[in-house]
ZAMARGU-4260 file (C-alpha; in steps of 0.2 Angstrom, whole numbers, plus 5000, padded with zeros to 4 digits):
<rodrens>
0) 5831/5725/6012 | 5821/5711/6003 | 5815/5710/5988 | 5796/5711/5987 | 5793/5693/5975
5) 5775/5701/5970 | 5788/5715/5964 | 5798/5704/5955 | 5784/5694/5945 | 5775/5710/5941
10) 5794/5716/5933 | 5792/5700/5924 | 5777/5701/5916 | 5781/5718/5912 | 5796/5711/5901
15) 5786/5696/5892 | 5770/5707/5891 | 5776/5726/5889 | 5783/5722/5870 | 5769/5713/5865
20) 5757/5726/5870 | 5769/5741/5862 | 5770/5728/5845 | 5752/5725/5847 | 5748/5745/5847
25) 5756/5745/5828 | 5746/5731/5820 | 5731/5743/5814 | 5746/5753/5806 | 5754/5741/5793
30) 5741/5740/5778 | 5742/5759/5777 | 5755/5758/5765 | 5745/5749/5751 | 5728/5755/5754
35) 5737/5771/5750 | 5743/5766/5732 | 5724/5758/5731 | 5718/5776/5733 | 5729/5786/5725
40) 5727/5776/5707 | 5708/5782/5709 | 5717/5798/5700 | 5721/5787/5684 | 5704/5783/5681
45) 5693/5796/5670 | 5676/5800/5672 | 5671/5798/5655 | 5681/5793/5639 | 5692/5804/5627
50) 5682/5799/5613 | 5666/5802/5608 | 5653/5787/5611 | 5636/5786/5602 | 5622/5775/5607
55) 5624/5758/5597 | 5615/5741/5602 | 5625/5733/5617 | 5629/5716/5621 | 5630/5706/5637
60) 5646/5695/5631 | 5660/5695/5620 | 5652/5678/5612 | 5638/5688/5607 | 5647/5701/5598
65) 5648/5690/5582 | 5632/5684/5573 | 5638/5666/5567 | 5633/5653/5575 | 5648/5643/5568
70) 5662/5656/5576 | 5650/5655/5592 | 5650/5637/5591 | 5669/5636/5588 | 5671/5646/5603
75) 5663/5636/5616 | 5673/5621/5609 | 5690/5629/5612 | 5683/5634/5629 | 5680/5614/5632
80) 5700/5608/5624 | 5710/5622/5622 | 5725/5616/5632 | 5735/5630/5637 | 5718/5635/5647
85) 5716/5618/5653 | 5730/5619/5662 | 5728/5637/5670 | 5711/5628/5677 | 5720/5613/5685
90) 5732/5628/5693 | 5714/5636/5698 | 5710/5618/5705 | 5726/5618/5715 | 5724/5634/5722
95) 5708/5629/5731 | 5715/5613/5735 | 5730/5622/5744 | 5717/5634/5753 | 5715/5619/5767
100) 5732/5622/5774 | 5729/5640/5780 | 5713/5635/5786 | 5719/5618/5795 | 5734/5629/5805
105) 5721/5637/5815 | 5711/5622/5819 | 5719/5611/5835 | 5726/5597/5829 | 5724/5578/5837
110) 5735/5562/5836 | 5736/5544/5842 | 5751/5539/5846 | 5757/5520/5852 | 5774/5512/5857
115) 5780/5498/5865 | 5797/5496/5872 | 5808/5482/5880 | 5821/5482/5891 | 5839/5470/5892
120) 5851/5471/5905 | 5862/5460/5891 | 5859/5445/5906 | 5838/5447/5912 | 5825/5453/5903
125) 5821/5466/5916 | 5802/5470/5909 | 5791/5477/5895 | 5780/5491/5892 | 5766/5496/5880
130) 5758/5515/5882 | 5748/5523/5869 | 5739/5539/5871 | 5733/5558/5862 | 5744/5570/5858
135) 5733/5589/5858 | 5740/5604/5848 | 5733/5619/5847 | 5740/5639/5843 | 5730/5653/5848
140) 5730/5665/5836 | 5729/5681/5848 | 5734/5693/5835 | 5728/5685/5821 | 5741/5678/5810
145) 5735/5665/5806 | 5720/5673/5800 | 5730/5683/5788 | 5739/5670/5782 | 5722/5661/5776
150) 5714/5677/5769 | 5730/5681/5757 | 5728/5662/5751 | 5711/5665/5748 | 5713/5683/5740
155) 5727/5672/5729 | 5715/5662/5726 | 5702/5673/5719 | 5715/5682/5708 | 5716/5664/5701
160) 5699/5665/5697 | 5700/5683/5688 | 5715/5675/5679 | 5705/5659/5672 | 5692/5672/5667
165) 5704/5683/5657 | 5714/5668/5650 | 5695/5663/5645 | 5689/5677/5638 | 5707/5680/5628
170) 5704/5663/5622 | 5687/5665/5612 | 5694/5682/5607 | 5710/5674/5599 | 5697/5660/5591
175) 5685/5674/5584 | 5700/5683/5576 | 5705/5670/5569 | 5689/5664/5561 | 5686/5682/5556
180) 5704/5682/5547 | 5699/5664/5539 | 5684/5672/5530 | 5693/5688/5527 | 5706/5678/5518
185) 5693/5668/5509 | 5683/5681/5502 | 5703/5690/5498 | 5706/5673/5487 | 5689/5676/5479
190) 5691/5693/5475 | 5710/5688/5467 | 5700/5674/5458 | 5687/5686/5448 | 5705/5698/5444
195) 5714/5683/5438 | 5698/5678/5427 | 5695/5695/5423 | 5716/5697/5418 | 5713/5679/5408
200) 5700/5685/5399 | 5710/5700/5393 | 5722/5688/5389 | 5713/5680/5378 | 5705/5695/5367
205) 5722/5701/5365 | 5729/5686/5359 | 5713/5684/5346 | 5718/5703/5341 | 5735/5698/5341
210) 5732/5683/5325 | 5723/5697/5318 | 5733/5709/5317 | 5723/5722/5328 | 5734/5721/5342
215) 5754/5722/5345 | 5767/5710/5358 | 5768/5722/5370 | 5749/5721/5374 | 5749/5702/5374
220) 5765/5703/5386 | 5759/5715/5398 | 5742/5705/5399 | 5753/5690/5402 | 5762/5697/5416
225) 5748/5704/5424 | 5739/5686/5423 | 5755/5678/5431 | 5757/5691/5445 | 5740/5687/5447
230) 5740/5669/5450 | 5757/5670/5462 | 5747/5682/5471 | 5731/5668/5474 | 5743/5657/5478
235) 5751/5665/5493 | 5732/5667/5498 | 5728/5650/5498 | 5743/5648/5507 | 5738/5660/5520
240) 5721/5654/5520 | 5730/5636/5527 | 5741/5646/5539 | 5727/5651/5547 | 5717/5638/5550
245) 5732/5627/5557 | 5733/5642/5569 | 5715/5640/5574 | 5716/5621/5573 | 5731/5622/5588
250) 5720/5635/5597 | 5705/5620/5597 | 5719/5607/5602 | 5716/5598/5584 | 5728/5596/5570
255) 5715/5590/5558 | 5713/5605/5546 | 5697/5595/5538 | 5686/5598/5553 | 5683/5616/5553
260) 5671/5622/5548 | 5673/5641/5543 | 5661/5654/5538 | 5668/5658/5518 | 5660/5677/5519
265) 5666/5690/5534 | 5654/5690/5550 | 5645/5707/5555 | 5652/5711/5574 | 5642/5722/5585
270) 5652/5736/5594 | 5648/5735/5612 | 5643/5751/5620 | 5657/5754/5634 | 5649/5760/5651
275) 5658/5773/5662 | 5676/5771/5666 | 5676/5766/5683 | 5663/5752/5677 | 5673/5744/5664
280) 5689/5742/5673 | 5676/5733/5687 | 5673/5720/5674 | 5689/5717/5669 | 5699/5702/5675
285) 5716/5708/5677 | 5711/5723/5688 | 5701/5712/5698 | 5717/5701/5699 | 5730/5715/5701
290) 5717/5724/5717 | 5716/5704/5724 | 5733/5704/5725 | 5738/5720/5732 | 5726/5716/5747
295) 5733/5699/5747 | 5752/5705/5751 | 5744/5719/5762 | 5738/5702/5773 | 5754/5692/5772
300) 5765/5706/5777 | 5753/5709/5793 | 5755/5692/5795 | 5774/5694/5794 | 5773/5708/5807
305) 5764/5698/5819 | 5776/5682/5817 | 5788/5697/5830 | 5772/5695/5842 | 5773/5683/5857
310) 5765/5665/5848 | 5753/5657/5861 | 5747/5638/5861 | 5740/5624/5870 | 5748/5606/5872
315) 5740/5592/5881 | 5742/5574/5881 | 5732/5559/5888 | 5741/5542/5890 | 5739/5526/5896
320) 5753/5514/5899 | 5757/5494/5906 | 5765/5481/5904 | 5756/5473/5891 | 5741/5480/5881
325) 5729/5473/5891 | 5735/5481/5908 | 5740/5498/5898 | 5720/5497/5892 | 5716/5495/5913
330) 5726/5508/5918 | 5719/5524/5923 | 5725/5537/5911 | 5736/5550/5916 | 5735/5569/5905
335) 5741/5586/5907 | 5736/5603/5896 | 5749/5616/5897 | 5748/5633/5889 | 5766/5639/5880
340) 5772/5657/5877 | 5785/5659/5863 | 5794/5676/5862 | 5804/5678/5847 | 5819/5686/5855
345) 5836/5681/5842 | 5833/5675/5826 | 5846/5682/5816 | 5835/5696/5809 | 5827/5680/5799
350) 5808/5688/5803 | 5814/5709/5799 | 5820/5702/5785 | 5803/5694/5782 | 5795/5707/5786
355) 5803/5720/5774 | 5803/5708/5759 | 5783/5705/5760 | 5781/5726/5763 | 5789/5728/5749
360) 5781/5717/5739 | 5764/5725/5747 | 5772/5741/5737 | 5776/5732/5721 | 5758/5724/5719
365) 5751/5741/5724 | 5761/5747/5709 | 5757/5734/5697 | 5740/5738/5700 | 5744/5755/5696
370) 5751/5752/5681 | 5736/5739/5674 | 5723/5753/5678 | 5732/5763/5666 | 5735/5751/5652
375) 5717/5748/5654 | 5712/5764/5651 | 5725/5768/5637 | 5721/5752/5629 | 5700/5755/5630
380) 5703/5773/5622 | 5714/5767/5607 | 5700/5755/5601 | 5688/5765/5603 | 5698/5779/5594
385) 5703/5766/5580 | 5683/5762/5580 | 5679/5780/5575 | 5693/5782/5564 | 5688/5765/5555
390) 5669/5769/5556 | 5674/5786/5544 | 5684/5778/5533 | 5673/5765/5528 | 5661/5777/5520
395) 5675/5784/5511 | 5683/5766/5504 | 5664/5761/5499 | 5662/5777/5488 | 5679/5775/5481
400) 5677/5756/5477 | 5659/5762/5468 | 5670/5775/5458 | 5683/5762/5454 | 5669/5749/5447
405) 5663/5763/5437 | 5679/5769/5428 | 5681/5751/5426 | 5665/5749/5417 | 5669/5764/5406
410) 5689/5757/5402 | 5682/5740/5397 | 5668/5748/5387 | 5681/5760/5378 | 5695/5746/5375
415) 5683/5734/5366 | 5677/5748/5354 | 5697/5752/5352 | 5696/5767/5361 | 5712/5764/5374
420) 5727/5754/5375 | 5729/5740/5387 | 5739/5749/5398 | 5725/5760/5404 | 5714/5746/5402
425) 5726/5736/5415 | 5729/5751/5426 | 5706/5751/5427 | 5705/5733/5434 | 5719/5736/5445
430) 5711/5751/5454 | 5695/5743/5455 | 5701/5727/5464 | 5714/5737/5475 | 5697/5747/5481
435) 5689/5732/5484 | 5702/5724/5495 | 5705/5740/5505 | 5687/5742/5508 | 5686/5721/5512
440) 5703/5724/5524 | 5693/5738/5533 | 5678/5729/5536 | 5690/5717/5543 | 5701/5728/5554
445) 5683/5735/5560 | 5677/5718/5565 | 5692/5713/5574 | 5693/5730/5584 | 5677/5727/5590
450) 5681/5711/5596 | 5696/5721/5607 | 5685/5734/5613 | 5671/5722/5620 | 5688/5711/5629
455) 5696/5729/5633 | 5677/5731/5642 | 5681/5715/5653 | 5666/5706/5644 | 5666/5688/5647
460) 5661/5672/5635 | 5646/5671/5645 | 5633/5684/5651
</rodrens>
């Protein structure tokens, strides 16, 4: 009996069709994986902070946090120089550039091509020939892989985004801190300036006891190492003071110390008033990066599944040939359009493997976004916990530093009436300066945790 050949073409469409229907049947099935690690890390996420929040003015950006025009100004500067953020824009800037590729792959794609040729028998020029014609490309993207290829370019490039806007925000964090330390260090050298006068002074009444009898050498020795202690001590300040601003000066791209401009006395900072949770980490530019990115592998490993799928594609080309390029521009032109079917049937395992490695990394970035929520959270509840820890002990440090200035007072009153040795005397001044500096270092450490919380909050430099 013969073979029906209606049979035997429908038997081979059913080979070249049947796997690419079956294949096709899956591709709703492989961005499961990740949007299940999206989910699940709604878990890490807690209604409302551990810590106790009380209503305190808010702010809409982290620039805003500080009330000194000069920090603020400084700010905006290093926004405009700073060069390790300079470069993280042009990488910005190339990210957008490269978006075109992805784009331009699903566009048909249209060339001019020319030749001439000439023929030699080694004996008789035999002839001459000139065609030129267009060449016409074009893949349909049936299943839509090219299509996920450009929409994981463009998710990388909005994670770009989020990334300038965190290296952004960190920079006029790091700038305010270190501004803030300039004038906590400054007003720490003044403080030490007042002990070592105060310290000279003593010196000084000692040594006029001293010629008069009144007093003995191991006063005037204990008074001289104190002032000497003192004065290494301002010089390691100043010193630190310097260090400081060179580190701001590289921050501002500027070697030359002489051009900042630094507030001498520390800068009130408003806390921010942290919204909900879920919120915050909205705002923040390294969730908004690590999501980005998980939905960006979720698209390259569908496109990765559908590089398996039958490819489909146009190919055409129009010509016109002669033996000169005056009769090839005469002659009528000759074209063709022919539509191609690639099945990918032995490759090595080149596209499984393909395929694994981009799922994989689906499951990585799924994971790594995981793990910033967490940080996130755990990093928004330990300032705010260092907030309230700070907030409490400043009240304390300011009444201890009122009771130190008193007993001072009191010493110095009793000492010159003869009333105490120089010992006590010593140990007054001491105490008061060391409750001072606490209470200056805590003001300090308060400033600069609110400059965390509000970058922990995903605030940015500008509303």
């Amino acid at each position: 009996m013969r073979p029906n050949p209606k049979i035997g073409k429908a038997r081979a469409w059913i080979l070249v069709l049947g796997p690419v229907f079956f294949a096709l049947s899956l591709c709703s099935c492989q961005s499961v994986g990740s949007r299940q690690l999206i989910s699940g890390a709604a878990g890490v996420v807690p209604t409302v902070w551990e810590v106790p929040i009380k209503a305190i003015p808010t702010t809409l950006s982290l620039v805003e946090l500080v009330h000194n025009k000069q920090i603020r100004a400084l700010v905006k500067h290093a926004g405009r120089v700073n060069l390790d953020l300079r470069q993280t824009a042009v990488r910005y800037e190339e990210s957008r550039a490269l978006l075109g590729l992805p784009r331009a792959a699903r566009l048909p794609a249209l060339d001019w091509t020319a030749s001439s040729a000439r023929r030699d028998d080694g004996e008789n020029d035999v002839g001459s020939s000139v065609s030129s014609g267009f060449r016409l490309s074009w893949e349909l993207d049936l299943w839509g892989r090219l299509a996920d290829q450009a929409k994981a370019a463009q998710l990388e490039y909005r994670a770009l985004y989020h990334d300038l806007r965190g290296a952004r925000n960190s920079l006029a964090a790091r700038v305010t801190k270190l501004a803030l330390e300039s004038s906590f260090r400054q007003e720490s050298l003044t403080l030490q300036e007042r002990r070592r006068a105060s310290l000279a002074a003593n010196l000084g009444t000692i040594q006029g006891r001293f010629e008069r009898g009144l007093g003995t050498l191991t006063d005037k020795d204990l008074a001289a190492s104190a002032l000497a202690s003192a004065e290494a001590t301002r010089r390691q300040l100043e010193e630190d003071i310097e260090r400081t601003r060179r580190n701001l000066a590289e921050e501002l791209a500027n070697p030359q110390l002489s051009l900042l401009k630094l507030p001498r006395k520390l800068t009130f900072v408003t806390k921010p008033v942290p919204d909900v949770p879920a919120q915050i980490l909205v705002k923040r530019p390294d969730v908004a990066a690590a999501f980005d990115r998980v939905v960006a592998t979720q698209f390259t490993a569908s496109a990765s599944f559908k590089d398996l799928l039958p490819s489909f594609s146009l190919a055409g080309n129009l010509d016109q040939g002669g033996i000169n390029l005056s009769e090839a521009l005469k002659a009528d032109p000759v074209w063709f359009l022919v539509g191609n079917i690639t099945v990918p049937l032995i490759d090595g395992g080149r596209r499984r493997s393909q395929l694994e490695a981009d799922r994989l990394a689906a499951k990585r970035a799924g994971l790594a976004y995981r793990e910033t929520l967490v940080k996130a959270v755990v990093e928004v509840e330990n300032f705010l916990g260092l907030e309230r820890m700070l907030s409490s002990q400043l009240n304390s440090l300011e009444l201890a530093a009122k009771h130190a200035l008193q007993n001072r007072s009191s010493v110095e009153e009793r000492y010159k009436r003869g009333l105490t040795d120089i010992l006590n005397l010593l140990t007054a001044q001491q105490t008061s300066y060391d409750a001072n500096q606490r209470l200056l270092k805590a003001r300090y450490q308060c400033a600069v945790n609110r400059i965390d919380i509000g970058l922990a909050m995903g605030l940015d430099t500008t509303p």
